[in-house]
C-alpha positions as CSV (number, residue, x, y, z in Angstrom):
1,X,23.1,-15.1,13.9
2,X,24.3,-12.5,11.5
3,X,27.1,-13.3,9.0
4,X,28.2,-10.0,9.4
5,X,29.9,-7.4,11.5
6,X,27.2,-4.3,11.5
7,X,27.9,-1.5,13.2
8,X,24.6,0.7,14.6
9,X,24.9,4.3,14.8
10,X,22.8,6.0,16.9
11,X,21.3,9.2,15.6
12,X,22.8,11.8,17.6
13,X,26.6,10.1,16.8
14,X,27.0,10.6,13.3
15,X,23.8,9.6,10.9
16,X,23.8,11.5,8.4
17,X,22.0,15.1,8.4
18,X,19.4,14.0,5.9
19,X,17.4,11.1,6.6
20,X,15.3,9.3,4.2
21,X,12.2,10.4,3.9
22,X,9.3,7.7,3.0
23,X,8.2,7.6,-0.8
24,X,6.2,4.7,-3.3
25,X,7.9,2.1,-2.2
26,X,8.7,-0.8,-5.3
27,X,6.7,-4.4,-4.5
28,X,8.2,-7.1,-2.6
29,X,7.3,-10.4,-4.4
30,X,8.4,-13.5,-2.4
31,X,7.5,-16.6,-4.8
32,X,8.2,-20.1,-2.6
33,X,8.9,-22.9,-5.0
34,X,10.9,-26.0,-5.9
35,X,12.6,-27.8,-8.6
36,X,10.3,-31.0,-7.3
37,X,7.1,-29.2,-7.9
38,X,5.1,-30.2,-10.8
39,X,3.1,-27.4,-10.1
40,X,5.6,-24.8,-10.2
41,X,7.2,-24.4,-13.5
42,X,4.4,-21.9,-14.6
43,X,4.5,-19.7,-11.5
44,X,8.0,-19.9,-12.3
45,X,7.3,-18.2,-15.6
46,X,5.2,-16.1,-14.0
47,X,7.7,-14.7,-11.6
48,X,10.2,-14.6,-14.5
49,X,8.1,-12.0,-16.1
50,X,7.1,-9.9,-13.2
51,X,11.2,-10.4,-11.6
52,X,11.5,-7.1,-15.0
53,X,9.1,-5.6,-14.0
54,X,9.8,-2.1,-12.7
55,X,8.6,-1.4,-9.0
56,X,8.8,-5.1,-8.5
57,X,11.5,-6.8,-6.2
58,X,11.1,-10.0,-6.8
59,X,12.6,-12.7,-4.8
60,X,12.9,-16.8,-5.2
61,X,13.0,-18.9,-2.1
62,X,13.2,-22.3,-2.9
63,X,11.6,-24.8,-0.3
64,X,13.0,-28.7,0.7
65,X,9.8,-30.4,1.0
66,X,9.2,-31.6,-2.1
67,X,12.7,-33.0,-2.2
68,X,11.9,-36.5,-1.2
69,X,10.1,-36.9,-4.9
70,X,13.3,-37.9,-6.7
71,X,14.8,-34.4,-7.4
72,X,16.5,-32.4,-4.6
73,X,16.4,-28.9,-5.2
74,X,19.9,-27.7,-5.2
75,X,18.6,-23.6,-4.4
76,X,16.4,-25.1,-1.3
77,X,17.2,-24.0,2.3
78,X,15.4,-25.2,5.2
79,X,15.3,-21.6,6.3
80,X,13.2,-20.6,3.9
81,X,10.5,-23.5,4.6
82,X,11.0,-21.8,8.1
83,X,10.1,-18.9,6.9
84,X,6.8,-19.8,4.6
85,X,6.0,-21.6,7.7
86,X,5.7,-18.7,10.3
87,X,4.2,-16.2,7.5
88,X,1.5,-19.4,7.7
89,X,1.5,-19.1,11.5
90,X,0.9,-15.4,11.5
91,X,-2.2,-15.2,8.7
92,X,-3.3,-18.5,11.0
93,X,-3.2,-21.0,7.8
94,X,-2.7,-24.8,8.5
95,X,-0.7,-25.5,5.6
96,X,1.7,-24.0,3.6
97,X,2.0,-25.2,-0.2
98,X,3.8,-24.4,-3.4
99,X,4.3,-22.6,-5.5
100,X,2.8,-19.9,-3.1
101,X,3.5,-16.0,-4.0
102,X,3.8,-13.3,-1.0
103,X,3.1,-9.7,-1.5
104,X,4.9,-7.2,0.5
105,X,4.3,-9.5,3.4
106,X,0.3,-9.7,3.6
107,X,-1.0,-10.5,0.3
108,X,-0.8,-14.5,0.0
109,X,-1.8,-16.2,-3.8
110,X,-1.2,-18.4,-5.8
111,X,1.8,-18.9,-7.4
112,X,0.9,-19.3,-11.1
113,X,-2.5,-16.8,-11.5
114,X,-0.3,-13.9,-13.2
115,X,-3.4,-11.3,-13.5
116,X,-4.5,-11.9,-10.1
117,X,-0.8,-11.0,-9.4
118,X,-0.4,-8.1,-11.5
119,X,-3.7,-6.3,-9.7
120,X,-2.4,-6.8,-6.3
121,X,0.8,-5.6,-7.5
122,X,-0.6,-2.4,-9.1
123,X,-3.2,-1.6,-6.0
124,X,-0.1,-2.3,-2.9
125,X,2.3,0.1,-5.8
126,X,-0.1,3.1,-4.7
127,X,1.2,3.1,-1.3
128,X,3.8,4.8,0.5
129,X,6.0,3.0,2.1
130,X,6.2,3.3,5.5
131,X,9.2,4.4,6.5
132,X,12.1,5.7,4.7
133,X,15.3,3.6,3.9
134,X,18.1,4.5,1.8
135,X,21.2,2.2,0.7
136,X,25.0,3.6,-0.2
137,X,27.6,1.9,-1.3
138,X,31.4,2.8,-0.3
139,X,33.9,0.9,-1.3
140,X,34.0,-2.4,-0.1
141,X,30.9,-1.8,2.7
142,X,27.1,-0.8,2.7
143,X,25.2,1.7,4.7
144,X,21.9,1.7,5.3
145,X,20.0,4.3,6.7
146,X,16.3,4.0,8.0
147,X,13.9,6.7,9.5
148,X,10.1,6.6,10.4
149,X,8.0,10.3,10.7
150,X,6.4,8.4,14.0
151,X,7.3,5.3,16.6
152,X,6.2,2.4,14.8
153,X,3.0,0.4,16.2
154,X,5.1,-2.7,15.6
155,X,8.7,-3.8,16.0
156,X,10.3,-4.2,12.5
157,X,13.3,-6.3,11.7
158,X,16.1,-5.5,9.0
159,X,16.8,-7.7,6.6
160,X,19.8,-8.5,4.3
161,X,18.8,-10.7,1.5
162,X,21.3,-11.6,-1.6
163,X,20.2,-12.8,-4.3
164,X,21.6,-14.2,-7.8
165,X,19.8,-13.2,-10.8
166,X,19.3,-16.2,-12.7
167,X,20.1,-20.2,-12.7
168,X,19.5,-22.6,-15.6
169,X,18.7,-26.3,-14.1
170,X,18.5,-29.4,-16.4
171,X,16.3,-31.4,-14.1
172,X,16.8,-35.2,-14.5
173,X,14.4,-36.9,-12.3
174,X,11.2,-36.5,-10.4
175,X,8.1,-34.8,-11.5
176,X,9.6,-32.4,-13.6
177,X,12.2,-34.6,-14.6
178,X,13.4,-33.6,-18.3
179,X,12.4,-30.0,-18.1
180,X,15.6,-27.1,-18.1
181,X,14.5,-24.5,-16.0
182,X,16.0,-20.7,-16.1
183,X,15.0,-19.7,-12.8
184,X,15.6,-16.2,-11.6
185,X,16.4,-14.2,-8.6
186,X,17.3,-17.2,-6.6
187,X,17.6,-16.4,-2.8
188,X,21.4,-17.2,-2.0
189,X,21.4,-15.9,2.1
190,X,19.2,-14.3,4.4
191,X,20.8,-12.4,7.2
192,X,18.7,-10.7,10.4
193,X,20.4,-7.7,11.0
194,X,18.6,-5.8,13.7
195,X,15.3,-4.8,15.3
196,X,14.1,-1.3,15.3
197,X,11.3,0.6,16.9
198,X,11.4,3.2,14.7
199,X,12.0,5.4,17.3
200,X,14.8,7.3,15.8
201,X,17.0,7.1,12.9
202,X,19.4,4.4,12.9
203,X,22.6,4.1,10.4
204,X,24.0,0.5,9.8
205,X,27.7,0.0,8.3
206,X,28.7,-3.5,7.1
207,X,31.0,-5.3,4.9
208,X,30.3,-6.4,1.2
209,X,31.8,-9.6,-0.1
210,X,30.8,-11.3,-3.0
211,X,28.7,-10.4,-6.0
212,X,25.1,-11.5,-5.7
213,X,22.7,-8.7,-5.7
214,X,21.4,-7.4,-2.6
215,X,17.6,-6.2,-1.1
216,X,17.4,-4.5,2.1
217,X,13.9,-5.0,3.9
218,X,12.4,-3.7,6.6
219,X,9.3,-5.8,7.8
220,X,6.7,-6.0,11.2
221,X,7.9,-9.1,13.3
222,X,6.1,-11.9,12.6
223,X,7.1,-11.5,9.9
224,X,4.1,-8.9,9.0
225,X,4.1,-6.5,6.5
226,X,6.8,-5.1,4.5
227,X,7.6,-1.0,5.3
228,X,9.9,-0.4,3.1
229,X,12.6,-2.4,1.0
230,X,15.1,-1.4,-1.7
231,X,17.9,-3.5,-3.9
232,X,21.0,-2.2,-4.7
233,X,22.3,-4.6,-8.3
């Protein structure tokens, strides 16, 4: 369910005259980690580093299955274990693990190998995004506008993710117990805001409240690859 009121406008009743038009789209770098996972403090440096980097949206979703290990994770939702899960699921792994780094939807790695990373970062930066997608902000509300050159092959799903930009954690027991953390870009809400076909333009109006940072995505069910995404700070 969305946490928001979204109005769609078709595009024949009132989206704007000039749609966007695709270009280089920046990176979408989804890092899953937790606070209980001795193996994650250095692909939480890692991600620290490449969270600056330009053409790089980097996103921190921290998992609750490393909780039961003395230290429950106070960013971890059980929404985004649901979603590591069925991006498992839909590459046909049998496990899911931490700290594990998505690219733009398709590329899966591990968490900590920074230059492994950083070339699959600069080869998916070469391509175009998919479709276009453009974000305004008015006022107290956010429009997004989204347009493909042809009908998608896939369904896509808009996404609404905010985000805050960066937590420090004094972590007292568990595997990392005695470590302070500054982790960054952690995921605060992830709102499903509509399905498109890509068969025309679509405008969507909604309310903004509150000041974490915002990334819109658009992304092939599944979830499958990412077609286009943009963050408005």
């Amino acid at each position: 369910m969305s946490l928001f009121s979204v109005t769609a406008v078709a595009a024949q009743d009132g989206l704007p005259d000039t749609v966007p038009k695709a270009a280089q789209m920046p990176v979408l770098v989804e890092l899953f980690t937790s606070q209980g996972c001795i193996s994650c403090p250095p692909a939480d440096e890692v991600f620290s580093r490449l969270a600056d980097e330009p053409g790089v949206i980097a996103l921190a979703l921290h998992v609750d299955y490393w909780d039961y290990l003395g230290w429950e994770d106070a960013f971890a939702d059980p929404a985004h274990t649901t979603r590591q899960k069925r991006y498992a699921l839909s590459s046909g792994a049998k496990m899911i693990y931490t700290p594990q780094v998505i690219l733009n939807g398709v590329e899966r790695l591990q968490g900590a190998r920074e230059a492994e990373i950083r070339t699959r970062i600069a080869e998916l930066s070469r391509r175009p995004a998919a479709v276009g997608l453009k974000l305004r902000r008015e006022a107290e509300s956010l429009t997004i506008d989204v347009a493909a050159a042809a009908p998608l092959s896939r369904p896509a799903v808009l996404h609404l993710v905010r985000y805050h930009p960066g937590r420090e954690v004094e972590i007292e027991r568990g595997e990392n117990a005695g470590q302070t953390i500054t982790y960054r870009n952690v995921v605060t809400s992830w709102t499903r805001l509509a399905e498109w076909r890509g068969e025309a333009p679509i405008s969507l109006r909604l309310p903004l409240e509150g000041e974490d940072r915002l990334v819109v995505i658009v992304q092939e069910q599944g979830p499958g690859q990412v077609l286009a995404a943009e963050q408005l700070d």
